[in-house]
ROSE-4610 file (N, C-alpha, C; in Angstrom, 1 decimal, always signed):
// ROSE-4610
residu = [X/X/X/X/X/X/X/X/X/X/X/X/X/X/X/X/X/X/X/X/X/X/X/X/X/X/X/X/X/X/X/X/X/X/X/X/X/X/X/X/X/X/X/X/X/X/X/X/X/X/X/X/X/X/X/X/X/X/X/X/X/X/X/X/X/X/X/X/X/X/X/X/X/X/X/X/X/X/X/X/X/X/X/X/X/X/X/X/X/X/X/X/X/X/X/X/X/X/X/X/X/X/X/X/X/X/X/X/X/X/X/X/X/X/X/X/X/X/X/X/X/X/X/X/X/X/X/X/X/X/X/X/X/X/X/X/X/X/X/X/X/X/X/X/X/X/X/X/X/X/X/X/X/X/X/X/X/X/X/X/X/X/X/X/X/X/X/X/X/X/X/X/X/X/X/X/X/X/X/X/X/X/X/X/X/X/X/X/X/X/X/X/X/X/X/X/X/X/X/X/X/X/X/X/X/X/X/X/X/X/X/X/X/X/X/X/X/X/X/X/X/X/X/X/X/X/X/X/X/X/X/X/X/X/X/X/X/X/X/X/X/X/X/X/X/X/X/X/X/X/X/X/X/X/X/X/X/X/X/X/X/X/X/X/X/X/X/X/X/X/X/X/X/X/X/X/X/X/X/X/X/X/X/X/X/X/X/X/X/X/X/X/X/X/X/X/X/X/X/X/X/X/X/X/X/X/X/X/X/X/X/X/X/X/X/X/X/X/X/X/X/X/X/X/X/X/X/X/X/X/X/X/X/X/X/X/X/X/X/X/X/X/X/X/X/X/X/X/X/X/X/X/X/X/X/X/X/X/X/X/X/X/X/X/X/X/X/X/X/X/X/X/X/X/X/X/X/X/X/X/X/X/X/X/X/X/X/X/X/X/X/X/X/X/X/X/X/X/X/X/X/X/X/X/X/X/X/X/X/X/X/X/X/X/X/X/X/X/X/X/X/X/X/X/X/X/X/X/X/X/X/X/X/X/X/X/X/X/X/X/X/X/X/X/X/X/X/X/X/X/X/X/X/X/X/X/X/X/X/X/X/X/X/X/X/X/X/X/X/X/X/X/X/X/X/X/X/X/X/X/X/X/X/X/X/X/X/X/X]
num = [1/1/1/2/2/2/3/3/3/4/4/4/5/5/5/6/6/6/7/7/7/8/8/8/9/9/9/10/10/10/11/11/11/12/12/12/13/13/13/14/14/14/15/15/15/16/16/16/17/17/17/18/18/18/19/19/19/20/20/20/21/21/21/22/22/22/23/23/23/24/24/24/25/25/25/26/26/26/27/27/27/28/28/28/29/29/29/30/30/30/31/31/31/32/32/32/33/33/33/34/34/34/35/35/35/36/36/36/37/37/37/38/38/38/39/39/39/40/40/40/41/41/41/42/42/42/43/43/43/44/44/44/45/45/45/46/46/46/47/47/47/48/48/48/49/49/49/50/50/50/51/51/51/52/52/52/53/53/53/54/54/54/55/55/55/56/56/56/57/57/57/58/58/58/59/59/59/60/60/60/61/61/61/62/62/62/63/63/63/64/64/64/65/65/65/66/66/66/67/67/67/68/68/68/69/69/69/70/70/70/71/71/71/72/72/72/73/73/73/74/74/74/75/75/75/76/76/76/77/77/77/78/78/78/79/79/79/80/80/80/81/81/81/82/82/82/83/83/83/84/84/84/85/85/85/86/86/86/87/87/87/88/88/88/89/89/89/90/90/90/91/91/91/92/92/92/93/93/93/94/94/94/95/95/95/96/96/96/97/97/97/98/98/98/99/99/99/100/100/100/101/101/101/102/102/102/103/103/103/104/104/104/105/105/105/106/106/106/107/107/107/108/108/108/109/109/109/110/110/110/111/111/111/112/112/112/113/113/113/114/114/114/115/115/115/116/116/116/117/117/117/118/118/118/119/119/119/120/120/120/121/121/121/122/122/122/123/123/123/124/124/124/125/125/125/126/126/126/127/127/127/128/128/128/129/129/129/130/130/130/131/131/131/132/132/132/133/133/133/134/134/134/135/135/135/136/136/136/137/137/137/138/138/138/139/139/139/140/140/140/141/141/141/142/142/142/143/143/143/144/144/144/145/145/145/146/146/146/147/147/147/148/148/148/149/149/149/150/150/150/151/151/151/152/152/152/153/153/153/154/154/154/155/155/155/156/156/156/157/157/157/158/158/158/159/159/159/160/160/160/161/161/161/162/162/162/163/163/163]
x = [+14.6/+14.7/+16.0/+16.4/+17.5/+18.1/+19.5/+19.8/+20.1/+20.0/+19.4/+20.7/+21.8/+23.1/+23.2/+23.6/+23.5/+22.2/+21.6/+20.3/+21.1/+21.3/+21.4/+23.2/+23.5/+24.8/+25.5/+26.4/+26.3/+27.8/+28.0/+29.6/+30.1/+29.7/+29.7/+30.1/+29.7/+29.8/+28.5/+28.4/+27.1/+26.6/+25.2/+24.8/+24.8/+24.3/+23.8/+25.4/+26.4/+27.8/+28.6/+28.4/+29.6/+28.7/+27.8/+27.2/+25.9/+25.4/+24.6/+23.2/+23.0/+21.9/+21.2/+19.7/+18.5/+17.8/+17.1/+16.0/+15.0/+14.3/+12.8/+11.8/+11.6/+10.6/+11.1/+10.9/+10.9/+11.7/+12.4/+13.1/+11.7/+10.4/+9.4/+9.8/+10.2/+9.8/+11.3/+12.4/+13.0/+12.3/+11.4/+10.5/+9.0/+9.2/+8.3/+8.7/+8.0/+8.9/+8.6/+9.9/+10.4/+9.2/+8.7/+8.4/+8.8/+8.1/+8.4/+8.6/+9.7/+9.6/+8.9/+8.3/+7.5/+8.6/+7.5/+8.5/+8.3/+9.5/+8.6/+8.0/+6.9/+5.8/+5.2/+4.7/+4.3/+3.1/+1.9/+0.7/+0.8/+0.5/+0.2/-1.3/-1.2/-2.4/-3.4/-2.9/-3.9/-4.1/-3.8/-4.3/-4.7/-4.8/-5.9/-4.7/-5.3/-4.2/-2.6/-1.8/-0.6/+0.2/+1.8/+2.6/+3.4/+4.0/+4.8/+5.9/+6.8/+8.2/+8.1/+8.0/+7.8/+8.9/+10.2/+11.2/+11.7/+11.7/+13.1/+12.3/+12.8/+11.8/+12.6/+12.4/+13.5/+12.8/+13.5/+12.4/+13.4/+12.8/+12.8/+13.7/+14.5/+14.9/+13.9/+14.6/+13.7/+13.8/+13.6/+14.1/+13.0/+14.2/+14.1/+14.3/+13.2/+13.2/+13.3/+14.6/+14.4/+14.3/+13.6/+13.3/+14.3/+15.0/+16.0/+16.2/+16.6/+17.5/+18.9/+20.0/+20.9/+20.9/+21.5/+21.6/+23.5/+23.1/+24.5/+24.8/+26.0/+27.0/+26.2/+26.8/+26.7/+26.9/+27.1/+27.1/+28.1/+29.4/+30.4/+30.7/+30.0/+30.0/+29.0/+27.9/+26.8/+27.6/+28.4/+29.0/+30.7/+30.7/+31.8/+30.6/+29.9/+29.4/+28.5/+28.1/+27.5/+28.3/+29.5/+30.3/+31.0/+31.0/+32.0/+30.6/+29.4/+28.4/+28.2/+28.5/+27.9/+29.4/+31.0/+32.0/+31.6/+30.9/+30.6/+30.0/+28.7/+28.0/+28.5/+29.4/+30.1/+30.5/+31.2/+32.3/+31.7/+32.7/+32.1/+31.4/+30.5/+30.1/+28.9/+28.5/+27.6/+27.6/+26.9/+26.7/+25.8/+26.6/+25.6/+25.2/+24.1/+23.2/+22.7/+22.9/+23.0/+21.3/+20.6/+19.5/+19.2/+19.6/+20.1/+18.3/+17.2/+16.1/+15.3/+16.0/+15.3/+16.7/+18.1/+18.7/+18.9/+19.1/+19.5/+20.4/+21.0/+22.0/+21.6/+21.4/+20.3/+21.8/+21.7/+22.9/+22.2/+22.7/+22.2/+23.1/+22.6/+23.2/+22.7/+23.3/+22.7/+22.3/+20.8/+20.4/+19.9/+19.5/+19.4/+18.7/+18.4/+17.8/+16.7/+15.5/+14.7/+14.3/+15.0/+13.8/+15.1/+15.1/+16.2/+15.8/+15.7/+15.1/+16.1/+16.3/+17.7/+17.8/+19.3/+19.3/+18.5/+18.4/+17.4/+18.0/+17.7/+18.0/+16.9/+17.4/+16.1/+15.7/+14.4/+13.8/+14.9/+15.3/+16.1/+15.9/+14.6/+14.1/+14.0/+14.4/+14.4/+16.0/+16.7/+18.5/+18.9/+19.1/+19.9/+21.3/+21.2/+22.0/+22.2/+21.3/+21.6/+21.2/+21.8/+20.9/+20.5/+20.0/+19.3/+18.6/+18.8/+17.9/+17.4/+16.5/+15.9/+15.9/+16.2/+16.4/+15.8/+15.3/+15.3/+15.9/+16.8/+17.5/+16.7/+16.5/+16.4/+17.5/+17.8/+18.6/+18.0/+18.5/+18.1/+19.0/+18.1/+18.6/+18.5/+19.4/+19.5/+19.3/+19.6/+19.6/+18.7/+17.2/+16.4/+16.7/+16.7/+16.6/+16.2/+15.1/+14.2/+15.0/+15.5/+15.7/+14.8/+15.0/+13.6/+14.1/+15.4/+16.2/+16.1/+15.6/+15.0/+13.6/+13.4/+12.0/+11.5/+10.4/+10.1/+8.9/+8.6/+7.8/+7.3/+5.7/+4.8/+3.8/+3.5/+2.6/+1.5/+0.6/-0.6/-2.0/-0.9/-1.7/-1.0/-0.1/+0.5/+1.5/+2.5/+3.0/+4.6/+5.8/+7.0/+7.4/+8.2/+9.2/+10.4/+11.0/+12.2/+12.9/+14.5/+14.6/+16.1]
y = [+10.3/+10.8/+11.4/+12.4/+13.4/+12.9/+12.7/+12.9/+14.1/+14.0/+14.5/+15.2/+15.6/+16.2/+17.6/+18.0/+19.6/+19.8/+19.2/+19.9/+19.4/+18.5/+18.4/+18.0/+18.9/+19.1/+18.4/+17.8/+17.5/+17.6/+19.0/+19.4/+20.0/+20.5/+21.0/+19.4/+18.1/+16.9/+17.0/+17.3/+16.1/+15.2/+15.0/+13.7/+12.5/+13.3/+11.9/+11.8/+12.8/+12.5/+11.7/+12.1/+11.5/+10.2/+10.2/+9.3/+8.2/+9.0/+8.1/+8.2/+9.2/+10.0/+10.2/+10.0/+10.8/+11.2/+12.4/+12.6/+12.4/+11.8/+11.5/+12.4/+12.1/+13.2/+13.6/+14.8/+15.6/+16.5/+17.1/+18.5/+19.7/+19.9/+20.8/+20.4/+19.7/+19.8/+21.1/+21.1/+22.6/+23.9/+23.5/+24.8/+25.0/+24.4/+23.9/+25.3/+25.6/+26.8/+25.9/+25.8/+25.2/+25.4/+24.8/+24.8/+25.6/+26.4/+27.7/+27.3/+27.8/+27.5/+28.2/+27.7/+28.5/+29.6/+30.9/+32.0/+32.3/+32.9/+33.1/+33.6/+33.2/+33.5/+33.0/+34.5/+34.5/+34.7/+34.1/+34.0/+35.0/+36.2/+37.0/+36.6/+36.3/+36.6/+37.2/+38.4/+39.9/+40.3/+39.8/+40.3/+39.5/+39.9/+38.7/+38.8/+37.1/+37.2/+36.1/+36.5/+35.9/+37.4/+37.3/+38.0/+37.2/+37.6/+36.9/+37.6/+37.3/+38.2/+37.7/+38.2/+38.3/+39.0/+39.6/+40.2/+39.3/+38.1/+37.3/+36.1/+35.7/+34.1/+32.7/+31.8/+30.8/+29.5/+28.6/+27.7/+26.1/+25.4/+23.8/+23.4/+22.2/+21.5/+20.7/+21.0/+19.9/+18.6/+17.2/+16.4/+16.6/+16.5/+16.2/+15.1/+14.4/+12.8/+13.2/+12.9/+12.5/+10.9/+10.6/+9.3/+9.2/+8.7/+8.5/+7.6/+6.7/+5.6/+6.2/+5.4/+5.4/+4.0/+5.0/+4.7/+4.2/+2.5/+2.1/+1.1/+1.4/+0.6/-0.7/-1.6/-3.1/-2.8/-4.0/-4.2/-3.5/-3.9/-3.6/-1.6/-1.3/+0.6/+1.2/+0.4/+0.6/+0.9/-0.2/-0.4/+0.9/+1.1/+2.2/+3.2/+3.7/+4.9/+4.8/+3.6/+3.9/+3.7/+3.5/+3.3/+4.5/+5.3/+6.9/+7.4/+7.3/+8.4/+8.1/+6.6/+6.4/+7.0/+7.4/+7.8/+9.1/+9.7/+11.6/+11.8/+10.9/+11.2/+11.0/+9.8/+9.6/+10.6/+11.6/+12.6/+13.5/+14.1/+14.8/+16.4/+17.3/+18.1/+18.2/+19.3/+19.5/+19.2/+18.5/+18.6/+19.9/+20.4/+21.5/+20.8/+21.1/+20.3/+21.6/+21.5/+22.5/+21.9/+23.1/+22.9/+23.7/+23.8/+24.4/+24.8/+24.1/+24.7/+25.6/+25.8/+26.7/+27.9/+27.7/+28.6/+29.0/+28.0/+27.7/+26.7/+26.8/+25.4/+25.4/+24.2/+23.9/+22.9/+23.4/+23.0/+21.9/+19.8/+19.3/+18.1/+17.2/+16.2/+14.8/+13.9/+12.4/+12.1/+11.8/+11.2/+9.5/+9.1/+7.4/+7.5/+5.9/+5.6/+4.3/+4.9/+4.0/+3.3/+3.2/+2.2/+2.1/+0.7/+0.7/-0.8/-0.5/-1.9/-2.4/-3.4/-4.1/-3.7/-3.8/-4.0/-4.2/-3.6/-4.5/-3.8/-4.8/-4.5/-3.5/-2.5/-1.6/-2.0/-1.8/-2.1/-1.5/-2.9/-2.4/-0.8/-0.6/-0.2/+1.5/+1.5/+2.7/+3.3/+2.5/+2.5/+1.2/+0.7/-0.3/-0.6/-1.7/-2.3/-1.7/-0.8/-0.3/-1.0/-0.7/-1.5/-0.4/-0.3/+0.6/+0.2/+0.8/+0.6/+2.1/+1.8/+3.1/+3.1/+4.0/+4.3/+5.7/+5.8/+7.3/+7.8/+8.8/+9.5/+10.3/+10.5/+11.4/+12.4/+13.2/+14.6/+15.7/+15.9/+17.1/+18.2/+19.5/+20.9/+21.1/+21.7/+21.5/+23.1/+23.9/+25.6/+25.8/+26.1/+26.5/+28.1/+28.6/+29.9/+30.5/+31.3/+32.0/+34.0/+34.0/+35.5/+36.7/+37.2/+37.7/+39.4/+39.7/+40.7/+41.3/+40.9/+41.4/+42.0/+43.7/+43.8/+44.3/+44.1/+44.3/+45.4/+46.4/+47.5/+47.0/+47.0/+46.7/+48.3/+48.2/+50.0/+49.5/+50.0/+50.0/+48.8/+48.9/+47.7/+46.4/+46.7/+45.2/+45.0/+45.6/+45.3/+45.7/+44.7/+45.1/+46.1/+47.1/+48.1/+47.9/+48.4/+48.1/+49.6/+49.4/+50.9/+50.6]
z = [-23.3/-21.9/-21.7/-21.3/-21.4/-19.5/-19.4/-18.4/-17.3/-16.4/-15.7/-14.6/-15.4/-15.5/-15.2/-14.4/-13.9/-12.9/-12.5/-12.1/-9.8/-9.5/-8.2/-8.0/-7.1/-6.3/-5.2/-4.3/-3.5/-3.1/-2.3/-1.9/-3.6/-4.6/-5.5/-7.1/-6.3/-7.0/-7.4/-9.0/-9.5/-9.5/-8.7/-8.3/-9.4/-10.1/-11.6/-12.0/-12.7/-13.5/-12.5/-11.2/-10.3/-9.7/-9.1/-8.3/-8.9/-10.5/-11.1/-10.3/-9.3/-8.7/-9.3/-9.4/-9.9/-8.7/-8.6/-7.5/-8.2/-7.7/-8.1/-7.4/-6.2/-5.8/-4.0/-3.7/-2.6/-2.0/-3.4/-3.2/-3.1/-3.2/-3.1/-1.4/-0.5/+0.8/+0.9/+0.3/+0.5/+0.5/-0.2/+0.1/+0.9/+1.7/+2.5/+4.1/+5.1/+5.8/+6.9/+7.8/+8.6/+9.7/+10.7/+11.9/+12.9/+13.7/+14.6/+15.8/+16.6/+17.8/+18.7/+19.7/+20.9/+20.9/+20.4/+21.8/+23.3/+23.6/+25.2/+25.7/+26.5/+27.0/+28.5/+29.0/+30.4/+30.6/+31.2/+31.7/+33.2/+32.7/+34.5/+35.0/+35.9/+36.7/+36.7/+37.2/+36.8/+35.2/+34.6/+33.0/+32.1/+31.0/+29.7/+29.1/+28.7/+27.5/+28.2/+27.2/+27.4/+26.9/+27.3/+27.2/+26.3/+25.0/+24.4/+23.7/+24.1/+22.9/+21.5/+20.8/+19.1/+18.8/+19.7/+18.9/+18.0/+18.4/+17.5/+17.2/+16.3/+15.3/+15.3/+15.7/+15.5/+15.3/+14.7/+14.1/+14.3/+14.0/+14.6/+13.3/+13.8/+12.2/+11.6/+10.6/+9.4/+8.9/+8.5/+7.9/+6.3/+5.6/+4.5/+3.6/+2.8/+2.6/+0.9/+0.5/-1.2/-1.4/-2.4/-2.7/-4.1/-4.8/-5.6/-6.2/-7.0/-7.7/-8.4/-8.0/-8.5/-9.8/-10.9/-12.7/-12.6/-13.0/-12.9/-14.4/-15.2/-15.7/-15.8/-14.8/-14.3/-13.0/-12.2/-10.8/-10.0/-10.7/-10.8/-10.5/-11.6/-11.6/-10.5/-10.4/-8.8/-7.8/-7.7/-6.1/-6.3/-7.1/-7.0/-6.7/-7.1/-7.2/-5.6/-5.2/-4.6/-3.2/-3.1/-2.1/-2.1/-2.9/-3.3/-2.6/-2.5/-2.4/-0.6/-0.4/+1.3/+2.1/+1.1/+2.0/+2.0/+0.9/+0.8/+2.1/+2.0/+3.2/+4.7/+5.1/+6.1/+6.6/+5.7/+5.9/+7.1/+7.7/+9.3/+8.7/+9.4/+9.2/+8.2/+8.1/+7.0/+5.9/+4.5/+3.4/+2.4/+1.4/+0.6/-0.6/-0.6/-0.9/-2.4/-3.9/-4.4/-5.4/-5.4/-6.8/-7.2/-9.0/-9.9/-10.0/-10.1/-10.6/-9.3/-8.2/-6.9/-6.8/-7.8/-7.5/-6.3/-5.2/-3.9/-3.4/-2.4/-1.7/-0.2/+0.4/+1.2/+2.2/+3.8/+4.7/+5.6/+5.0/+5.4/+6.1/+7.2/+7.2/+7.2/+7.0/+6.6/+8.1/+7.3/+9.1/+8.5/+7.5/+7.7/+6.1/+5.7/+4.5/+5.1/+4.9/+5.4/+4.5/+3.1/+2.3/+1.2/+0.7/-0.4/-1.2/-2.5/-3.4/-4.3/-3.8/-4.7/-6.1/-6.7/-8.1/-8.9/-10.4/-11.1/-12.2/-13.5/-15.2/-15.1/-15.9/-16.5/-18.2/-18.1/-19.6/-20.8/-21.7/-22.5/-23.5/-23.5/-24.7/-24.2/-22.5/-21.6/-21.3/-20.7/-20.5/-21.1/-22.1/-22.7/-22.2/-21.2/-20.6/-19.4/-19.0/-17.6/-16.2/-14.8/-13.7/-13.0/-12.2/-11.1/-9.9/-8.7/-7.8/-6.9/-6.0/-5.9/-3.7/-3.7/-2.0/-1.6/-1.2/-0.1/+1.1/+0.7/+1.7/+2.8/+4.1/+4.9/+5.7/+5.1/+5.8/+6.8/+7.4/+8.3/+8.0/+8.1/+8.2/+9.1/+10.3/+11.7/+11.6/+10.8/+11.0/+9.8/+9.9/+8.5/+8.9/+7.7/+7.3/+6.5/+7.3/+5.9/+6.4/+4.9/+5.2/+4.8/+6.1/+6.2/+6.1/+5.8/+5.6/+4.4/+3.4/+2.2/+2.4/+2.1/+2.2/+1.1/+0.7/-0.9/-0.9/-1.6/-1.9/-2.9/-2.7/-3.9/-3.5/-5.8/-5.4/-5.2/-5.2/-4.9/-6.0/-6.7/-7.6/-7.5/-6.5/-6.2/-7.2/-7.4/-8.5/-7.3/-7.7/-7.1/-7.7/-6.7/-7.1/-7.1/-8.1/-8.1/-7.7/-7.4/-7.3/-6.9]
């Protein structure tokens, strides 16, 4: 099993080298398209229908849930790593949030950890002499952004143009 080194960022810190981070599963919800906000809209009287502005698009935040285990040393290297990763998140303002396999960085902040399973040896024969435990993070993206400023020309057979 190959470590899992380069692939997730956090403030340009490698989760797994610096923090002993694995994501397990729920970076596909980054690509998931944000929730739309009502636009505005007026109900007249005299006419069918609703009136609604569709000039401008704006959309709701998101929470985002990674499920994770942090890969530790002994007890001893856990609790550094995992005390270095709860001061990252402490820190005021936004976190960038980088993944190397969507070739994107995602602007998030710690909102809570609703589930965390104590320490445990992992099977020698898997991490030899390793401990681990496993938590899920929920973050929120308070500003989703889909850019919608890119427009793409396909010909007639559906094929992109380039140009």
């Amino acid at each position: 099993m190959a470590y899992p080194a380069g692939q997730y960022f956090i403030d340009g810190k490698d989760l797994y080298l610096v923090f002993g981070i694995v994501i397990e599963k729920g970076i596909d919800d980054l690509l998931k398209l944000p929730t739309r906000k009502d636009s505005i809209s007026h109900d007249w009287l005299d006419e069918n229908g609703v009136d609604v502005d569709l000039s401008r698009v704006y959309f709701e935040p998101r929470d985002i849930s990674l499920q994770c285990y942090i890969v530790a040393e002994s007890e001893a290297d856990f609790m550094t790593k995992y005390k270095s990763f709860q001061a990252t998140l402490a820190q005021p303002e936004q976190r960038r949030l980088e993944v190397s396999s969507l070739s994107s960085s995602y602007y998030l902040y710690y909102k809570e950890c609703p589930s965390f399973t104590r320490i445990s040896k992992i099977d020698d024969t898997i991490r030899p002499g390793k401990i681990a435990c496993s938590l899920t993070l929920t973050f929120v993206e308070k500003s989703p952004v889909i850019d919608s400023g890119n427009v793409y020309m396909v010909t007639e057979s559906n094929l992109f143009m380039i140009t």
